[in-house]
C-alpha positions, -999 to +999 in steps of 0.1 A: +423+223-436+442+209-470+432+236-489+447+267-459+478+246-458+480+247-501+476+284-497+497+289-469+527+268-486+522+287-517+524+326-500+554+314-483+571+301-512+559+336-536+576+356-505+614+337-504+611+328-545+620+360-570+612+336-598+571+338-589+561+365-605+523+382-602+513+362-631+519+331-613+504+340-581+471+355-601+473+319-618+478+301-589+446+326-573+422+312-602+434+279-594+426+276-563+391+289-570+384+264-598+392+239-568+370+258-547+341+258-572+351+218-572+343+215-539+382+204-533+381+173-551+416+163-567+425+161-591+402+185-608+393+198-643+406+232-657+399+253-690+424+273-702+401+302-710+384+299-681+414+302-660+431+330-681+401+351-678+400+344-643+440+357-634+437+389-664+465+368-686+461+378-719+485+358-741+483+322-743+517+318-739+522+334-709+494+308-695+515+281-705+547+297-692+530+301-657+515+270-657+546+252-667+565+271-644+545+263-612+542+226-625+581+222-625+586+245-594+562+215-573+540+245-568+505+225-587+503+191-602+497+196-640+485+170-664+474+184-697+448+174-722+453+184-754+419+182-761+402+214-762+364+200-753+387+179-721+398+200-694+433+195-678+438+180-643+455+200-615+464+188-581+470+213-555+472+196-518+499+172-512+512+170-550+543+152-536+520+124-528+496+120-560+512+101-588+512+119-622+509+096-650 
């Protein structure tokens, strides 16, 4: 029921928000399938190519502009790497109540 609530929050935040553009919400989409494919553990691991292949973003810096953007809008939890063979953890449920470190 976690993950319909996620969802839910997020299409109701892309509808009032004018900031969410459709690269965020095709980001946020392949997110919530890699958590899918995780079976809806948190946090879970992400690959940056992976993902952009997933949401049809082309430019890495419009990966990291999305994923920054929906980190500091509350939308995801985000803690990167910087290690290209280490994926970077993402929280989706209940990010308000995961601490970030």
């Amino acid at each position: 029921m976690k993950q319909l609530n996620a969802l839910a929050r997020f299409m109701i935040q892309a509808a009032k928000n004018t900031g969410i553009l459709p690269t965020h919400i095709s980001l946020y989409l392949a997110l919530f399938w890699s958590w899918k494919q995780n079976n809806f553990c948190e946090p879970f691991a992400v690959y940056r190519k992976e993902l952009m292949v997933l949401a049809h973003i082309n430019s890495i810096a419009t990966y990291h502009k999305c994923i920054k953007d929906l980190s500091d809008m509350g939308i995801i939890g985000y803690v990167p790497s910087y290690n290209y063979y280490r994926g970077s953890l993402i929280y989706l449920a209940d990010i308000n109540q995961k601490p970030l470190k």
